[in-house]
N, C-alpha and C positions, 0 to 999 in steps of 0.2 A: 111808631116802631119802638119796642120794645129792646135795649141792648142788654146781652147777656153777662152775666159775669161768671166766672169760670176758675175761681180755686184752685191752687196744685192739691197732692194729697201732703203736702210739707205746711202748706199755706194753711189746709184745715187742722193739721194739730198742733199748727202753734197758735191758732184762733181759739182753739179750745183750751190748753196749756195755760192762756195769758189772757184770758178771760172777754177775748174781743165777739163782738156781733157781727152779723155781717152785715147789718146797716148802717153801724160804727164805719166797716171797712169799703163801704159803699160812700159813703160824705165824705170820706176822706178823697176817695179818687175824685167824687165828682167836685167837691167845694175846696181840700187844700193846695198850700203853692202846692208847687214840684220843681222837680230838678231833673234835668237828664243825667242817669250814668251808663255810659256804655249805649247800649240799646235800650236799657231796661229805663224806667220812668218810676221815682221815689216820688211819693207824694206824702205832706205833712199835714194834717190839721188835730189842733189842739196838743196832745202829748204822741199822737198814735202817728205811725211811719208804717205806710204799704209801700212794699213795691214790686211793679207788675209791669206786664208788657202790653201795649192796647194797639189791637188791630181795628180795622172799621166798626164800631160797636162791639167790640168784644174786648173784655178785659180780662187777662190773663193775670191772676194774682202769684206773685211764688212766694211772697212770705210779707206777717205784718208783725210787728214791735210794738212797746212802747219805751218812747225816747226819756 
């Protein structure tokens, strides 16, 4: 099975603004720590910070940085 990932439309123009892939922002949810805030889940690897909300295989991205 295959899990989706699912961008807001905040989440694609700061991907595009700040130069991220989305395979960049795929390794980061699956391989960095993380940290809970709220409900939402910040995940770190290497300089880049997603953070997204993850239901049963669904990742819900709202926005990614770099730190």
């Amino acid at each position: 099975m295959k899990c989706e990932f699912q961008p807001s439309f905040h989440a694609k123009d700061q991907m595009v603004i700040r130069g991220v892939s989305k395979k960049e922002v795929k390794d980061c949810i699956l391989k960095g720590a993380k940290r809970l805030q709220g409900k939402k889940i910040v995940a770190l690897f290497g300089k880049l910070e997603v953070v997204f909300i993850q239901k049963p295989c669904h990742y819900f991205v709202i926005t990614t940085y770099w730190r």
